[in-house]
N, C-alpha and C positions, 0 to 999 in steps of 0.2 A: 453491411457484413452480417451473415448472418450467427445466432446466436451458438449454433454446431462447429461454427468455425471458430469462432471466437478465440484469442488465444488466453488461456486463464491463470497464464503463470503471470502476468503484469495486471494492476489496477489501473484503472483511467481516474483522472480527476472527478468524475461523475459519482465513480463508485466508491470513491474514498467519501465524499460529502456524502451520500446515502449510509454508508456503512456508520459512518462518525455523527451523523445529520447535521454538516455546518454547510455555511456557503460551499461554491464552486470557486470561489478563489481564495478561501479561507482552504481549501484541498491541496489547491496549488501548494500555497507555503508548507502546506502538511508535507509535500511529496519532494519540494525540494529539500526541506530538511533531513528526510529522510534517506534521499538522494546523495546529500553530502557526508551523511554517517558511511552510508556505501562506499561511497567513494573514497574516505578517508582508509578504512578497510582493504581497497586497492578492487573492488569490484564497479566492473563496468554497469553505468546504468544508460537508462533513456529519460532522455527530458523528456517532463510532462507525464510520464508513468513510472510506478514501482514496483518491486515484486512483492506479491501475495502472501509472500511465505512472510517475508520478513515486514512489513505491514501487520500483519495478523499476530507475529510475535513481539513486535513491538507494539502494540496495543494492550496485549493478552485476549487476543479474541479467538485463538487458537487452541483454546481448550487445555491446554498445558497446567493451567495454576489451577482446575477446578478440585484436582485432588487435595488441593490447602483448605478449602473451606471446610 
């Protein structure tokens, strides 16, 4: 797939260890816990991917909190 097509509203396991730098299946458990927050919420996810949005807000890599420092 190329990278134009790529769909950017979901991370893949790859991208969550890169972003976080842990293993690839040290990402997995990242994504299904994160997965079952979703879902508790009543939104549908994909196994094995997350969304971005909410990845990145739940981390705080989203820029959001930088007005606190």
């Amino acid at each position: 797939m190329e990278d134009a097509t790529r769909d950017t509203r979901v991370m893949t396991p790859d991208e969550v260890a890169e972003a976080l730098r842990v293993s690839r299946s040290h990402a997995y458990k990242l994504i299904r816990r994160l997965n079952a927050e979703l879902e508790e919420r009543g939104t549908l996810t994909v196994p094995g991917k997350v969304s971005r949005g909410y990845f990145l807000r739940r981390y705080g890599l989203d820029g959001a909190g930088d007005e606190r420092l």
